[in-house]
Backbone as a printed PyTorch tensor [residue, N CA C, xyz], in Angstrom:
tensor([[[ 54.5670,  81.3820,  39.5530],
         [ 54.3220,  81.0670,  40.9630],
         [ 55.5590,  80.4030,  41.5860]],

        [[ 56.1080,  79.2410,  40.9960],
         [ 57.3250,  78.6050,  41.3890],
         [ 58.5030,  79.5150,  41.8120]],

        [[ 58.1220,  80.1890,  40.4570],
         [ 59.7220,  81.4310,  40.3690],
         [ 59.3970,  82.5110,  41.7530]],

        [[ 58.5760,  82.7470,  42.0000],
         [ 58.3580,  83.5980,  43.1280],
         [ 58.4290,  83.1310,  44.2590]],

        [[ 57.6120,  81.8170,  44.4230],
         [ 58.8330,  81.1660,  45.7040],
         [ 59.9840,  80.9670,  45.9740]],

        [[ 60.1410,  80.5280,  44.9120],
         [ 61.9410,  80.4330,  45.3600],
         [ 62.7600,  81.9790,  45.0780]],

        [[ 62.4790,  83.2110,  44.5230],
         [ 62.9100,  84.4500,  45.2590],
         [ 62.7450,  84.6640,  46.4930]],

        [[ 61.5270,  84.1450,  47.3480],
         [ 61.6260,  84.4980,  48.6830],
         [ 62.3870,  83.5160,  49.1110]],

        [[ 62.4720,  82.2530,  48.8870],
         [ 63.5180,  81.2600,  49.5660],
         [ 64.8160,  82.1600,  49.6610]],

        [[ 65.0570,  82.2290,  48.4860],
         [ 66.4030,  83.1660,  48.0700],
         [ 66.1220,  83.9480,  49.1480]],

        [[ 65.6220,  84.8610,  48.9340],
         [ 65.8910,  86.5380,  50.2880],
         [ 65.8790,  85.6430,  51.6980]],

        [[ 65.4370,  84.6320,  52.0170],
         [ 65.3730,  84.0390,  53.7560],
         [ 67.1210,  84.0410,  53.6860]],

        [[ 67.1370,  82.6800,  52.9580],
         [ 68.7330,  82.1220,  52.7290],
         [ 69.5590,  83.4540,  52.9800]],

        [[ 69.6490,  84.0770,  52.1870],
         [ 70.2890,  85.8130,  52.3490],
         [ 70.0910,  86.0010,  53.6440]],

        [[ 68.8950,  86.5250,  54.0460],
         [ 69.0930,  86.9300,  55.3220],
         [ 69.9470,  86.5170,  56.6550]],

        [[ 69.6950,  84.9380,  56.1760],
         [ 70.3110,  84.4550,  57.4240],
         [ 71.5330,  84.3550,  57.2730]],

        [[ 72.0920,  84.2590,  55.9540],
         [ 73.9240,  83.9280,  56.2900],
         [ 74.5710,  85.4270,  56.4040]],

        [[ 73.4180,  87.1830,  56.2130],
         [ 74.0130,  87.8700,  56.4220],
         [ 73.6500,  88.2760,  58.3810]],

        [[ 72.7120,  87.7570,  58.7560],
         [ 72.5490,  88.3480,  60.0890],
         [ 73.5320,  88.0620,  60.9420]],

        [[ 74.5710,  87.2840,  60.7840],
         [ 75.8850,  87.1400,  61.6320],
         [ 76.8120,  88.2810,  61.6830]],

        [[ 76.8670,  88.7320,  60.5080],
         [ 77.8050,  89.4890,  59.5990],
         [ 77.2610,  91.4240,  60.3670]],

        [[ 75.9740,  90.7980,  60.2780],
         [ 75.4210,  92.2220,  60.9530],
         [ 75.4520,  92.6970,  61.7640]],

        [[ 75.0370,  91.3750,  62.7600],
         [ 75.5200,  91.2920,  63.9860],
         [ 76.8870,  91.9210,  64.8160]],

        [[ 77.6350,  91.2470,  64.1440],
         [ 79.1730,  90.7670,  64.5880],
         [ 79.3730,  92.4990,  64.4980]],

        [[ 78.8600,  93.4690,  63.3250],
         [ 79.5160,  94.6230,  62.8690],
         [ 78.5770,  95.7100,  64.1180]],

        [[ 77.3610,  94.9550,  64.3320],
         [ 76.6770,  96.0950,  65.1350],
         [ 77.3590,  96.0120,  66.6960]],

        [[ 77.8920,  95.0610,  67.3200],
         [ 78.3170,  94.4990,  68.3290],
         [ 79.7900,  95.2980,  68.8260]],

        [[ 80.9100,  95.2330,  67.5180],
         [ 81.8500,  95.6030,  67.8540],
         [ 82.1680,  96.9230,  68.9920]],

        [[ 83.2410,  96.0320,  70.0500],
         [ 83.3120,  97.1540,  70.9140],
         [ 84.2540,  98.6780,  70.5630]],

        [[ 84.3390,  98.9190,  71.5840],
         [ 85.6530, 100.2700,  71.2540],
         [ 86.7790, 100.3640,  71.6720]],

        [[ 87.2030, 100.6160,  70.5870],
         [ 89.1530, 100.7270,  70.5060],
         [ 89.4520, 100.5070,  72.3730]],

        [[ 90.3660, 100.1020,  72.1120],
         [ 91.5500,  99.7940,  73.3360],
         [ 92.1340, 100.9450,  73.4510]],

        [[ 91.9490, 101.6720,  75.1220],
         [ 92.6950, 102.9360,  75.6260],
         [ 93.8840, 102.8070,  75.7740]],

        [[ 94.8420, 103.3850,  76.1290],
         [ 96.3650, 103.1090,  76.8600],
         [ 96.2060, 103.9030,  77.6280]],

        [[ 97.2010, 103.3100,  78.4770],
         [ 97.5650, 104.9470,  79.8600],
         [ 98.9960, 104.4780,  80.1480]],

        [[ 99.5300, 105.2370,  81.1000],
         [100.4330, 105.5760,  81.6830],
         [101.0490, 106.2120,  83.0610]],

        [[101.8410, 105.6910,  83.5070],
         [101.8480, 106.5000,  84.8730],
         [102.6810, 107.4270,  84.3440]],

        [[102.4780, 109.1390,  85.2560],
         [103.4190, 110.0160,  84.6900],
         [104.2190, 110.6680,  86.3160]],

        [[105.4190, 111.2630,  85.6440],
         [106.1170, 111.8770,  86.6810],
         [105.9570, 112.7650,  87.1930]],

        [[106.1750, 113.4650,  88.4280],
         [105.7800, 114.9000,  88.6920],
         [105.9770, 115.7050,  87.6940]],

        [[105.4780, 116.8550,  87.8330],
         [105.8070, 117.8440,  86.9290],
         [106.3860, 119.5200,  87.5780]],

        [[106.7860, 119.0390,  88.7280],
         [107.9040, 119.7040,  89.0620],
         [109.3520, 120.1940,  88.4070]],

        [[110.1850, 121.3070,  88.4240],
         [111.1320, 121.5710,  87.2450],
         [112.2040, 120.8180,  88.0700]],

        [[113.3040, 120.0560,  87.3760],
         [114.2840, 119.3310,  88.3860],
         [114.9380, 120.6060,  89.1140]],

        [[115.6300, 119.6920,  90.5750],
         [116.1930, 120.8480,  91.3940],
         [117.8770, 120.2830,  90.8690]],

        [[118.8050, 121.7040,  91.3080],
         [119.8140, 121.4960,  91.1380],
         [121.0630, 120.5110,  91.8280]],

        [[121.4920, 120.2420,  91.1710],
         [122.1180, 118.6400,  92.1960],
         [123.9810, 118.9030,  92.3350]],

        [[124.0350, 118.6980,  93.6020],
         [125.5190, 118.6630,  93.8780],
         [126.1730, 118.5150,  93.1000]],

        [[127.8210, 118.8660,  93.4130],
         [128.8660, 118.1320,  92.4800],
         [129.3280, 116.9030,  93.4000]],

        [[128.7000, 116.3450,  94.3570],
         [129.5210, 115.3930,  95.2530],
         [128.0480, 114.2970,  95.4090]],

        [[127.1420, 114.8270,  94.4480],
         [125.7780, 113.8220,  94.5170],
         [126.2050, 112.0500,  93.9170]],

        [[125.5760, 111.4230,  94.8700],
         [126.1950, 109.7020,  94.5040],
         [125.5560, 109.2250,  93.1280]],

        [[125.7700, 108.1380,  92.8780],
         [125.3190, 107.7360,  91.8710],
         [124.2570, 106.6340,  92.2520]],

        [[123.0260, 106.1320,  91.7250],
         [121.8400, 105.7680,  92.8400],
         [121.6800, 104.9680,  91.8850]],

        [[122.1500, 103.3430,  92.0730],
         [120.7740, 102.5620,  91.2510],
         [119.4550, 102.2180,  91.5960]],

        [[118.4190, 102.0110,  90.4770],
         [117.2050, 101.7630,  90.8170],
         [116.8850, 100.3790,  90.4100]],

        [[116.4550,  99.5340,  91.5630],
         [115.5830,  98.3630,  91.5220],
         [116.6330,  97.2290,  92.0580]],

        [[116.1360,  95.8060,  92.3480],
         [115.3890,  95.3180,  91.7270],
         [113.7300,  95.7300,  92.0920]],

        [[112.5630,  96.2260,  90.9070],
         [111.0230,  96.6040,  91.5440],
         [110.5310,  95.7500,  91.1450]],

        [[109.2680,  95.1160,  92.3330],
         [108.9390,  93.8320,  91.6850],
         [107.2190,  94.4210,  92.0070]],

        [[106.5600,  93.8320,  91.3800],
         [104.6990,  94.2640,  91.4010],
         [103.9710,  92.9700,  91.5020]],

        [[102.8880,  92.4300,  92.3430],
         [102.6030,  91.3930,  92.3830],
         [102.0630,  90.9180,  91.2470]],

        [[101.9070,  89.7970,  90.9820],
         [101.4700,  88.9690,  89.4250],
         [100.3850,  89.1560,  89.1440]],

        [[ 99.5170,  89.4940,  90.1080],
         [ 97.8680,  89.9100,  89.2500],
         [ 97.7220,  91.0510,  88.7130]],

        [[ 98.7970,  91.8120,  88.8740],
         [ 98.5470,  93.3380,  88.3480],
         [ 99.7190,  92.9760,  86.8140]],

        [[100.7210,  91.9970,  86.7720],
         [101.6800,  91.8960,  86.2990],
         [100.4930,  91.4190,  84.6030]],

        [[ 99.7920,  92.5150,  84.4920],
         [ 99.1850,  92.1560,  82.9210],
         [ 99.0940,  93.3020,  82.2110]],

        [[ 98.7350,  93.5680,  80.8570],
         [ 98.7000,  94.7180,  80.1890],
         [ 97.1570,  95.3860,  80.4230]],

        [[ 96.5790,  94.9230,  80.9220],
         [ 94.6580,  95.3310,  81.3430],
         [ 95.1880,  96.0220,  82.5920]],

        [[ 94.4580,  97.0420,  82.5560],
         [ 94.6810,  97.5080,  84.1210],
         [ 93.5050,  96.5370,  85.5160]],

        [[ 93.6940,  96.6110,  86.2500],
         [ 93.2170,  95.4820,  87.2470],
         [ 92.7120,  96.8080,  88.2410]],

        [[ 91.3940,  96.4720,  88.7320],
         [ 90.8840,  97.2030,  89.8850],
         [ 90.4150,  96.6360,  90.9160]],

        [[ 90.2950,  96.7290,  92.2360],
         [ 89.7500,  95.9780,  93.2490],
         [ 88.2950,  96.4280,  93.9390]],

        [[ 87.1150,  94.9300,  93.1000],
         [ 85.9750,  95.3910,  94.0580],
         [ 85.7200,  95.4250,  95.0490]],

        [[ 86.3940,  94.2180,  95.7660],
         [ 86.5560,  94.0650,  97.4440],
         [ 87.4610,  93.6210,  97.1630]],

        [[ 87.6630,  92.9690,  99.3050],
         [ 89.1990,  92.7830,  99.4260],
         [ 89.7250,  91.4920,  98.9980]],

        [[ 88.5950,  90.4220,  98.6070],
         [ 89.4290,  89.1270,  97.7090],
         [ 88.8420,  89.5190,  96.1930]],

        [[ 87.9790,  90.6830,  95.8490],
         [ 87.9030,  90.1620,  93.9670],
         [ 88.2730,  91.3960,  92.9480]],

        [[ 89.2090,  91.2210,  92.1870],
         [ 89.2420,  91.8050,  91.4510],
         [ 88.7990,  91.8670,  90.3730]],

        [[ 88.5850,  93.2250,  89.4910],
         [ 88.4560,  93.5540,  88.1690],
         [ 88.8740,  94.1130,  87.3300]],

        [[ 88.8420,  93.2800,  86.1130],
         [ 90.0450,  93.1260,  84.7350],
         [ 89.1940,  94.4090,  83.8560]],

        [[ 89.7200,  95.2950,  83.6520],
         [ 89.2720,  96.4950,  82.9370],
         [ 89.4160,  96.1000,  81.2590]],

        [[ 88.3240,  95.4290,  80.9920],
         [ 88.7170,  95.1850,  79.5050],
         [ 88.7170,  96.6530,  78.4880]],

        [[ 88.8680,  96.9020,  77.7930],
         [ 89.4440,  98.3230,  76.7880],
         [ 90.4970,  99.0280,  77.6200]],

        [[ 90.6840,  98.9850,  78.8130],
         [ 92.0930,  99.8350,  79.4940],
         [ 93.0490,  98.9650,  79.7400]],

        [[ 93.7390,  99.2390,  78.9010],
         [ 94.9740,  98.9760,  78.8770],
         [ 96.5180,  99.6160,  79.6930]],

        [[ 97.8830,  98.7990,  80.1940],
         [ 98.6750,  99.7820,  80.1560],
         [ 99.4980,  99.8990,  79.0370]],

        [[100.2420, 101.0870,  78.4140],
         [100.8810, 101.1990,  77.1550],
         [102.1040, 100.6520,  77.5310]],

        [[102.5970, 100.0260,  78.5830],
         [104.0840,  99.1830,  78.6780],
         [103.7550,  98.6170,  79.9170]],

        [[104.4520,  97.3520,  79.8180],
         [104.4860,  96.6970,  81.1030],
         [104.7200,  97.5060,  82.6150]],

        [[103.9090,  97.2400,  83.7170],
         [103.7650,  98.0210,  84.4460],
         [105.1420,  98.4120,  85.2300]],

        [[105.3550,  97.0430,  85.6210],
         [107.4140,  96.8590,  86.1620],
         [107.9230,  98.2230,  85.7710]],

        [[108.1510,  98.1650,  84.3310],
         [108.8120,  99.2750,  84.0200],
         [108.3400, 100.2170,  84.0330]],

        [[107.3370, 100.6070,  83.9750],
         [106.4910, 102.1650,  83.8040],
         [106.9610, 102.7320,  85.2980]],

        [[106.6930, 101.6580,  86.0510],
         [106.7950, 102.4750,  87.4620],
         [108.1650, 102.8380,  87.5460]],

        [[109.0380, 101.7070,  87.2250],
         [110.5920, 101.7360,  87.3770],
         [111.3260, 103.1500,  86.5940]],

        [[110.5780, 103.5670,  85.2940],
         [111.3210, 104.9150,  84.4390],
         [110.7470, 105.4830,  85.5140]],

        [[109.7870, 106.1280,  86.2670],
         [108.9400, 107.0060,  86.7780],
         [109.4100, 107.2460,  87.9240]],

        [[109.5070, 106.2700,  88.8040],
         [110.5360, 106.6130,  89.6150],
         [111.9680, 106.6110,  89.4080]],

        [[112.6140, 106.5910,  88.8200],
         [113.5270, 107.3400,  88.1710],
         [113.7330, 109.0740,  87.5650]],

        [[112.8170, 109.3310,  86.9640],
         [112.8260, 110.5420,  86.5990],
         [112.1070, 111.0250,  87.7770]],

        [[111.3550, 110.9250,  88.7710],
         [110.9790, 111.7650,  90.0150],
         [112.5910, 112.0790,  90.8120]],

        [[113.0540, 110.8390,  91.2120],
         [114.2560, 110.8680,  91.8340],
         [115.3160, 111.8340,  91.4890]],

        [[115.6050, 111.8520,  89.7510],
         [116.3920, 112.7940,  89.2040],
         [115.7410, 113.9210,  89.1040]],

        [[114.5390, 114.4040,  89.0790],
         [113.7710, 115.7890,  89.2710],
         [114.3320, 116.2520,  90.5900]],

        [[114.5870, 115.2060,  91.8040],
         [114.9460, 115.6730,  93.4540],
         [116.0390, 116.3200,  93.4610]],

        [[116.7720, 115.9700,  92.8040],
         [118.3180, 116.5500,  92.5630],
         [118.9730, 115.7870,  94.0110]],

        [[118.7080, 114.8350,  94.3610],
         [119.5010, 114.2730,  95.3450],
         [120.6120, 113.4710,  94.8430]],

        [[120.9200, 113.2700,  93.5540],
         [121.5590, 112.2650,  92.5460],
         [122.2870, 112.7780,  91.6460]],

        [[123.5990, 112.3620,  91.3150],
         [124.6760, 112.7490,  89.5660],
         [123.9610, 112.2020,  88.8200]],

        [[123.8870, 111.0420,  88.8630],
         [123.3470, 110.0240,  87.9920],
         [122.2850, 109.0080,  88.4630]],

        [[121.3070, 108.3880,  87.4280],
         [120.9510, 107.0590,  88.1170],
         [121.5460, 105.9470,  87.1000]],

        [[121.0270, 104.6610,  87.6540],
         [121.6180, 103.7020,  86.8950],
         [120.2390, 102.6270,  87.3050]],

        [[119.9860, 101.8340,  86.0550],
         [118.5450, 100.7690,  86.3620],
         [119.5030,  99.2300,  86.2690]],

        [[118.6530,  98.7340,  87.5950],
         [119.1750,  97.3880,  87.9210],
         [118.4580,  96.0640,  86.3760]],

        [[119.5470,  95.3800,  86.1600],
         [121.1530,  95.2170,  86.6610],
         [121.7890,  96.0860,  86.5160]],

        [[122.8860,  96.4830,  86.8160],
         [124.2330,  97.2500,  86.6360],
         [125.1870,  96.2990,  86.5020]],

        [[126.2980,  96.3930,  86.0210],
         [127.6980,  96.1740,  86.6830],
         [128.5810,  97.0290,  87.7360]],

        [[129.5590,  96.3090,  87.8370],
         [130.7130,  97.1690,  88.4460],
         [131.3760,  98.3150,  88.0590]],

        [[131.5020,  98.5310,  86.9860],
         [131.4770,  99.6600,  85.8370],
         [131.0710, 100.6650,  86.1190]],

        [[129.4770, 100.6310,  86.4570],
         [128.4920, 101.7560,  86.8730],
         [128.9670, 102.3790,  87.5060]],

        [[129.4670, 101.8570,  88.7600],
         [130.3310, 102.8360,  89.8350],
         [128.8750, 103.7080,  90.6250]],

        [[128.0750, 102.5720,  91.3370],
         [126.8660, 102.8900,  92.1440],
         [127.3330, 102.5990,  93.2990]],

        [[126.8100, 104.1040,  94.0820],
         [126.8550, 103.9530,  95.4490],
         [125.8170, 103.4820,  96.1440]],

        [[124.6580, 103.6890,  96.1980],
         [123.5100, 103.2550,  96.6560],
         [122.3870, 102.5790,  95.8610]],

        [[121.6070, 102.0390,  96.2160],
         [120.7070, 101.2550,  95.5160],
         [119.5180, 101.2630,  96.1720]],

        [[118.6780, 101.3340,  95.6010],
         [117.0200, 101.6720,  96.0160],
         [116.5810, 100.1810,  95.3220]],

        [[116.1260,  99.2780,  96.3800],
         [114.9050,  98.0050,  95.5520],
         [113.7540,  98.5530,  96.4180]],

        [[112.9410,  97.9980,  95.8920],
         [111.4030,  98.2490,  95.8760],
         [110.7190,  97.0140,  95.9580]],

        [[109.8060,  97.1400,  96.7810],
         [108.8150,  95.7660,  96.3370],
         [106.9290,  95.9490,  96.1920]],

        [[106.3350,  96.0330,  95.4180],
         [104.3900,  96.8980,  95.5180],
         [104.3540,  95.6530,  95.9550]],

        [[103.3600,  95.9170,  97.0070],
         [102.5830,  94.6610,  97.4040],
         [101.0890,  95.2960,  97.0380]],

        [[100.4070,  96.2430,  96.8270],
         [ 99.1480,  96.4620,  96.4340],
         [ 99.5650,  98.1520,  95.4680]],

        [[ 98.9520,  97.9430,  94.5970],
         [ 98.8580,  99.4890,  93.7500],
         [ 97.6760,  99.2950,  92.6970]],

        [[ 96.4280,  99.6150,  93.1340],
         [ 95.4430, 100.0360,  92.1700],
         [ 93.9090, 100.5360,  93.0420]],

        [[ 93.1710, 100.8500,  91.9220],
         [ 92.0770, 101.4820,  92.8350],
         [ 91.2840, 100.6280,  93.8160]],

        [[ 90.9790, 101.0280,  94.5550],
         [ 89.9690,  99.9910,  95.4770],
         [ 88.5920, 100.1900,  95.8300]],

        [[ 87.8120,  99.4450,  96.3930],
         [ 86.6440,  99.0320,  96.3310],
         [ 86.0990, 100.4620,  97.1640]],

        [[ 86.4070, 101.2700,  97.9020],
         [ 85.7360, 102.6290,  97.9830],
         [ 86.0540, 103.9480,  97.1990]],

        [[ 87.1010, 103.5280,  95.8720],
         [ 87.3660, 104.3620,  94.9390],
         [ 88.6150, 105.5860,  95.0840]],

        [[ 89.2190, 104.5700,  96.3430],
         [ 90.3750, 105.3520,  96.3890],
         [ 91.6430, 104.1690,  95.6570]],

        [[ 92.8510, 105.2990,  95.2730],
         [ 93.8100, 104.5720,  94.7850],
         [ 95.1900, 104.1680,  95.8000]],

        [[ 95.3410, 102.8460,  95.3640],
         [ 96.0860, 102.6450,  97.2400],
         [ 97.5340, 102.1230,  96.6020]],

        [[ 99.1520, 102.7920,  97.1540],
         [100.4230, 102.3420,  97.1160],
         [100.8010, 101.7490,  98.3110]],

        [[100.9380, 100.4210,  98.6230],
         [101.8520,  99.8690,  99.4900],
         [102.7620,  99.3570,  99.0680]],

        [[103.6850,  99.5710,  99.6300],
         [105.2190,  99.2040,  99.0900],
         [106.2040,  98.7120, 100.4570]],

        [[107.2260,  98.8650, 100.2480],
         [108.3480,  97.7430, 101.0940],
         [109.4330,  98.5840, 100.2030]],

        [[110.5310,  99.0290, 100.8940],
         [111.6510,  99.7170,  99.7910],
         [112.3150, 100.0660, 101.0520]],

        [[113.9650,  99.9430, 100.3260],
         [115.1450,  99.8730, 101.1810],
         [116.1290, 100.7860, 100.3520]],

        [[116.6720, 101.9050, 101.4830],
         [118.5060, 102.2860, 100.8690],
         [119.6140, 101.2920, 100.7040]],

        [[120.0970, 100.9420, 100.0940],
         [121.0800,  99.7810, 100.7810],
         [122.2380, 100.4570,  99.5820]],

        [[123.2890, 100.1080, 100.8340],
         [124.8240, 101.1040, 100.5510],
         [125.7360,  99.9510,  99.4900]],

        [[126.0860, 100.2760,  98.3910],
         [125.7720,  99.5620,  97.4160],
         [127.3030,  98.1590,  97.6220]],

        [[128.3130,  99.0330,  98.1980],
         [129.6160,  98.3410,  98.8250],
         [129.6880,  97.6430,  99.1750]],

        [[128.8010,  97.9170, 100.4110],
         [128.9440,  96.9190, 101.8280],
         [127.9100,  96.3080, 101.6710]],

        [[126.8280,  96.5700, 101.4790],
         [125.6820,  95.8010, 101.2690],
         [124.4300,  96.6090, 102.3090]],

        [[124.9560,  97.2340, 103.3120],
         [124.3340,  97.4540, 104.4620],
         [123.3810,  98.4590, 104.2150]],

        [[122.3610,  98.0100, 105.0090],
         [121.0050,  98.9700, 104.8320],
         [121.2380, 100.7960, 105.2250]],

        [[121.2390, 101.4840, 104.6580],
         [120.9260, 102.5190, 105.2240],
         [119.5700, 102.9150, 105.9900]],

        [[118.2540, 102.4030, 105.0740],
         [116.9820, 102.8710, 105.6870],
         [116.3610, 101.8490, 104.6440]],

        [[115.5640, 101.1850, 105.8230],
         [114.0010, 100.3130, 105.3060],
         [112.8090, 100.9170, 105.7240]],

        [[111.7520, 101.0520, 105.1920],
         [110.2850, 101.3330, 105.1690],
         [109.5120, 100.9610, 104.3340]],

        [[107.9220, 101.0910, 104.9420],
         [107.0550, 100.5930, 104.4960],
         [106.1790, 101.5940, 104.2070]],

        [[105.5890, 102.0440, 102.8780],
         [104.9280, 103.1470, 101.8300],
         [103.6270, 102.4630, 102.1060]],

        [[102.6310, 103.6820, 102.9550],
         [101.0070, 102.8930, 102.5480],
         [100.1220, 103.9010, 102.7860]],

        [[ 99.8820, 104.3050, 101.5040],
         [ 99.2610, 105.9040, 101.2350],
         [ 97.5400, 105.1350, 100.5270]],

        [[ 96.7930, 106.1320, 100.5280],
         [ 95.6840, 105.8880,  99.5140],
         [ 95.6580, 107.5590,  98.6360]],

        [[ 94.6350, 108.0030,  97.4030],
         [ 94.8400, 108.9390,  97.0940],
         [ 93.1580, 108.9180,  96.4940]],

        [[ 92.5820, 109.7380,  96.4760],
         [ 91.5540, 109.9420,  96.0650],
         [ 91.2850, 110.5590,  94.3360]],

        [[ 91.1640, 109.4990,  93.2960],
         [ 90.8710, 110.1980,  91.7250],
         [ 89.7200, 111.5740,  92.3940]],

        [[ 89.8860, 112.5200,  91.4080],
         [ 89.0440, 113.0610,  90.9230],
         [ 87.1320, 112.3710,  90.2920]],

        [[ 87.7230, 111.6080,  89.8330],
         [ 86.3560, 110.7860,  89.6490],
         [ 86.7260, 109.0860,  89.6300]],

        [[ 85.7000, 108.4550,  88.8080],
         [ 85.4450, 107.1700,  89.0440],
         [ 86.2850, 106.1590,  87.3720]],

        [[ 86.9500, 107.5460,  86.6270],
         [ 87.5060, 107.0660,  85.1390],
         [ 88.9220, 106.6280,  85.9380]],

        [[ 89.2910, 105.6740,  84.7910],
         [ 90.2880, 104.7570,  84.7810],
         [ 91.1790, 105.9600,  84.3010]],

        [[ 91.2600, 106.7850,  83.9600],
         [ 91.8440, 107.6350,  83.4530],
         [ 92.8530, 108.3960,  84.6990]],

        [[ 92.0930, 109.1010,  85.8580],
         [ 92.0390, 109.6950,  86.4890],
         [ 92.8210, 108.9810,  88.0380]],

        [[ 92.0720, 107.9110,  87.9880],
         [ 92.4810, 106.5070,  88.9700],
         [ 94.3870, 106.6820,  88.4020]],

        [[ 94.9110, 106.4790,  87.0610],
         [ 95.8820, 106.2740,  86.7390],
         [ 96.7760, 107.9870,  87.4290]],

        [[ 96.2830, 109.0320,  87.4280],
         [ 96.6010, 110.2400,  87.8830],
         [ 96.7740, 110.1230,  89.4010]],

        [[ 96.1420, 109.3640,  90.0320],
         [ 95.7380, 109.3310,  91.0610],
         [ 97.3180, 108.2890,  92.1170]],

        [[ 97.0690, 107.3220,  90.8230],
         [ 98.6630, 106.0360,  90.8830],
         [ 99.6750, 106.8320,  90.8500]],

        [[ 99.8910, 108.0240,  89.9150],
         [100.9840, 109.0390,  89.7370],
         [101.2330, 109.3990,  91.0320]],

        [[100.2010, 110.4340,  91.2760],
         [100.4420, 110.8220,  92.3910],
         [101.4590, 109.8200,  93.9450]],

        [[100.6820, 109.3770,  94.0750],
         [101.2230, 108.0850,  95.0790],
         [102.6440, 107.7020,  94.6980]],

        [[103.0080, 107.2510,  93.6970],
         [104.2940, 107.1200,  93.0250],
         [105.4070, 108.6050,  93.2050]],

        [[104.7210, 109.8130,  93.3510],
         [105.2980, 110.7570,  93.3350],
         [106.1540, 110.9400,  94.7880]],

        [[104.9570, 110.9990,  95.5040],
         [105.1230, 110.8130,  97.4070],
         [105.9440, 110.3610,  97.9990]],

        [[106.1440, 108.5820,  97.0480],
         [107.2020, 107.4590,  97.3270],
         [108.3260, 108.0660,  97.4600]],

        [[108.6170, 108.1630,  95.5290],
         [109.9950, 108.9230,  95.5120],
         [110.5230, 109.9710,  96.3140]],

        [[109.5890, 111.1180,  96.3560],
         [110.0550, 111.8010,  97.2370],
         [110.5200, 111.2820,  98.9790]],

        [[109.6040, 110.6500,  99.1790],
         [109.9680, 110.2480, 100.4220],
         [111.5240, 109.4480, 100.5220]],

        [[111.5350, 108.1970,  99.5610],
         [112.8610, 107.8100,  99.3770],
         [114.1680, 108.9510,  99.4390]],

        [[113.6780, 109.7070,  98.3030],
         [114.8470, 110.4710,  98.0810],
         [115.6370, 111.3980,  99.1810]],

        [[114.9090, 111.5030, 100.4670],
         [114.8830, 112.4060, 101.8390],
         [115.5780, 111.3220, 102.2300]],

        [[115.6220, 110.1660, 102.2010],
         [117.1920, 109.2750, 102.6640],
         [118.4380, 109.2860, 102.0100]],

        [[118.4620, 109.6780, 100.6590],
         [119.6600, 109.7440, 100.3760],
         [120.8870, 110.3790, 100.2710]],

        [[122.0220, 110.1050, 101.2400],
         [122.6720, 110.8120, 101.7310],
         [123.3900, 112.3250, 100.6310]]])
C-alpha cells in the first residue's frame, strides 16, 4: 500500500517538473523570415562614354524603422513591430545597394561610388537622400516619402531638389508582398532621380 503511494507521488512529481518542458516545446514559435528590397528587373541600358561618375548618399531612414523587424503602420501615431519578419541587412543599406543598382540599370552613369568617397573617386555629382516615411500603412498601402537632391559634387551647388511621395498597393496583406510593393516605390525614385542627371 505504502509502495503504491508513493509511485503515484512519484508520477505527480514527474508530471509537474515535465509540464514546463512540454509546454515551452508545444509553444515554440516559427523560424524568423528575412526579406529584402529588390531592384528592378529591367536589363541595364547602355551608358555613354562621357557618362559622370555619381555618388550615392549620404541616405538616412528615420530611427523607428532603423531596426532589423520590419515595422508597419496601424494608424497615423502607432506602429507595428512584425515579430518573425525580419530585414536580412540593415535597412540604410539595403535601400542604399538598391538604389544603386536601379541607377546603374538607367545607364545615366560610368560609374557609381557610395558615400563616403574621397577625392580620388573623381565624383561629379552626388545624390543624398533623406526617407522620412517608407512602410505599409494603416489602409494597406505601401508609402515612400523622401527629400533627395542632385548636388554638383565641385561646387557644391544644387542641381535639382525634390520631394518623392508615392503610395503603392501590395498585391495582398503578406509582409512579403508589402516588401515588393517597397521595391517598387524605390524603383520610381531612382528612376525619377536619374531623369536629372545630366
Amino acid at each position: 500500500m505504502m509502495e503504491q503511494v508513493m509511485k503515484m507521488q512519484f508520477r505527480k512529481y514527474a508530471l509537474l517538473l515535465l509540464a514546463p518542458i512540454l509546454v515551452a516545446c508545444s509553444s515554440q514559435s516559427a523560424p524568423d523570415r528575412y526579406y529584402l528590397l529588390s531592384s528592378q528587373n529591367q536589363s541595364a541600358a547602355i551608358v555613354s562614354t562621357t557618362a559622370p561618375v555619381v555618388g550615392i548618399g549620404p541616405v538616412t531612414i528615420p530611427s523607428h524603422l532603423d531596426r532589423s523587424v520590419i515595422v508597419t503602420r496601424s494608424s497615423a501615431n502607432r506602429l507595428e513591430v512584425n515579430t518573425g519578419h525580419r530585414w536580412a541587412e540593415p535597412l540604410e543599406e539595403n535601400v542604399n545597394r538598391v538604389l544603386m543598382d536601379n541607377l546603374d540599370r538607367a545607364g545615366k552613369v560610368s560609374r557609381l561610388e557610395t558615400f563616403p568617397w574621397t577625392s580620388r573617386d573623381g565624383v561629379d555629382f552626388q545624390i543624398v537622400v533623406d526617407i522620412d516615411r517608407f512602410e505599409r500603412q494603416a489602409d494597406g498601402n505601401a508609402v515612400l516619402v523622401a527629400r533627395w537632391k542632385l548636388v554638383d559634387f565641385q561646387s557644391g551647388a544644387i542641381i535639382h531638389s525634390a520631394k518623392y511621395s508615392k503610395n503603392s498597393k501590395p498585391v495582398d496583406s503578406t509582409i512579403e508582398n508589402t516588401v515588393v510593393a517597397m521595391s517598387t516605390l524605390l524603383s520610381d525614385m531612382s528612376s525619377e532621380i536619374a531623369g536629372y542627371i545630366p
